[in-house]
N, C-alpha and C positions, 0 to 999 in steps of 0.2 A: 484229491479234489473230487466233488461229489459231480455226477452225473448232468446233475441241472447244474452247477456252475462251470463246466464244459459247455454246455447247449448254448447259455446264456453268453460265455466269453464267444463260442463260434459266431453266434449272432450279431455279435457287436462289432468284432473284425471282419465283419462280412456286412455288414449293412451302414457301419456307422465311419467305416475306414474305407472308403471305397479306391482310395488311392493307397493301396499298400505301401508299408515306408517312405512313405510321402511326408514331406515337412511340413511346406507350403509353396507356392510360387518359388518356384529359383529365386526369382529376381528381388525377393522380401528381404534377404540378408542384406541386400546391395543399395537397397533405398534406405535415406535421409530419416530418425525418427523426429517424428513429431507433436509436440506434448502441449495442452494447454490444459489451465486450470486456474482457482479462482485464488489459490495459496497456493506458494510452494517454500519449504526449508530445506536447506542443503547444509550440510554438517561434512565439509570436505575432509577432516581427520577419520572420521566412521567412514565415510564412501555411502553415506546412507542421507538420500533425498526423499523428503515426503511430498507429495502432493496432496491435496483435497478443494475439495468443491465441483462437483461436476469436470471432473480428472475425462480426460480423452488423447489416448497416446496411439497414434498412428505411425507404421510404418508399413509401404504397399500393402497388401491385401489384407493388414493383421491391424484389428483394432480393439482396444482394450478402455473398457469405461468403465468408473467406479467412482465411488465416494470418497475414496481415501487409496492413493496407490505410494506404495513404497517400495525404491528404486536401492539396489545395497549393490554396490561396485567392491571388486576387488582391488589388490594391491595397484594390478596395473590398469585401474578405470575401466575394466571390460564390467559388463552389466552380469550377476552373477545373479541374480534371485531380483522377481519383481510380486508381492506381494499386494493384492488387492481386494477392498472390501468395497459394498456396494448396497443396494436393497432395490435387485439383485447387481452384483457385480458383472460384469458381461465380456465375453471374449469373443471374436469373429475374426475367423480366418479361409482363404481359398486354397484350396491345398493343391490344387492343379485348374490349368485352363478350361473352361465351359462347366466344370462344376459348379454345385449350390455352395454357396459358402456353408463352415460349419459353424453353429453358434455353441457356447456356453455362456450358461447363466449360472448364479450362486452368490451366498450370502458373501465368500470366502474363496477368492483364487490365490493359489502359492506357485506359482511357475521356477521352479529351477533350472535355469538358461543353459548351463552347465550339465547338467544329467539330461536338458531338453524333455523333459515330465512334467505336466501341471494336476496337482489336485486341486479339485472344484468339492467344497465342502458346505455344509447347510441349505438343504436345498438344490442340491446342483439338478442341474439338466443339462443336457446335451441334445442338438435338434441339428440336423442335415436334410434337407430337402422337407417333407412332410411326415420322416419317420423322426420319433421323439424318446427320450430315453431319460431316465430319472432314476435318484437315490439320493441317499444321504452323503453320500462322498464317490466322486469319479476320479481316479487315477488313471491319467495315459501318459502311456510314456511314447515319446513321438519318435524316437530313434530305432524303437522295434517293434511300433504300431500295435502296443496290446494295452488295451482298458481292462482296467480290473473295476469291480464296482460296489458298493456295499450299500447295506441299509441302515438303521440307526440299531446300536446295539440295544437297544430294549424293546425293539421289536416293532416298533411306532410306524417307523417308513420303510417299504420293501423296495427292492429295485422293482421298477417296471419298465417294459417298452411297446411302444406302439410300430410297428412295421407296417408300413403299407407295399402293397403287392406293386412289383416289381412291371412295366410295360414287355410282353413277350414278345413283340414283335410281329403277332396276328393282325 
């Protein structure tokens, strides 16, 4: 791994993951989800429910909006992969008490429930407090808090981030 994408990964587990292996709220697993939208299809032999139309699925701190979300359940109805597109798609979670929540934005979220990873693709961004962070695809994996980040392969979008300086306590 080259140099600058060392710097770049240190940065991002250090500025964008302020709660190291942090999920989210404890208490997120434990609360009721909660889903509206303007359609939904439910195809109970696939285990795969679409929604669309201004899609909004809450459960405690964790809210996810888009244009089109799609829900694919395994054998035993546990939620296995939630797929969501948007313009932009949006995800917002608190990952501990008194923090900013963290938002993502993007054309394209693929969350696999089960690996606990979401890539944020076309567009993505990532924003926690006033620092902001962008490319063309974000992968975090939330079980061992590392972002990986890319820009477009023809060279079009580069990762960037914007950090603002930290209060020292003067």
């Amino acid at each position: 791994m080259s140099s600058i994408k060392q710097v770049v990964l240190l940065c991002l587990c250090s500025c964008f993951l302020l709660a190291p292996a942090a999920h989210a709220l404890p208490s997120d697993k434990n609360e009721p989800i909660y889903i509206s939208a303007d359609q939904a299809s439910m195809n109970e032999q696939t285990g795969v429910t679409i929604y669309t139309g201004r899609v909004e699925i809450r459960q405690g701190s964790m809210l996810l909006l888009g244009d089109r979300v799609e829900l694919r359940r395994s054998a035993d109805g546990e939620i296995e992969r939630i797929i969501s597109t948007g313009n932009p798609a949006e995800f917002h979670q608190q990952h501990r008490e008194g923090q900013p929540l963290t938002k993502a934005y993007g054309q394209n979220m693929n969350y696999h429930v089960t690996q606990q990873q979401v890539t944020i693709t076309n567009q993505a961004r990532v924003v926690q407090g006033n620092d902001n962070f962008t490319g063309e695809r974000i992968v975090y994996n939330m079980d061992q808090a590392i972002v990986d980040a890319f820009g477009s392969e023809s060279g079009g979008q580069r990762v960037e981030m914007v950090i603002q300086p930290r209060n020292s306590g003067n």
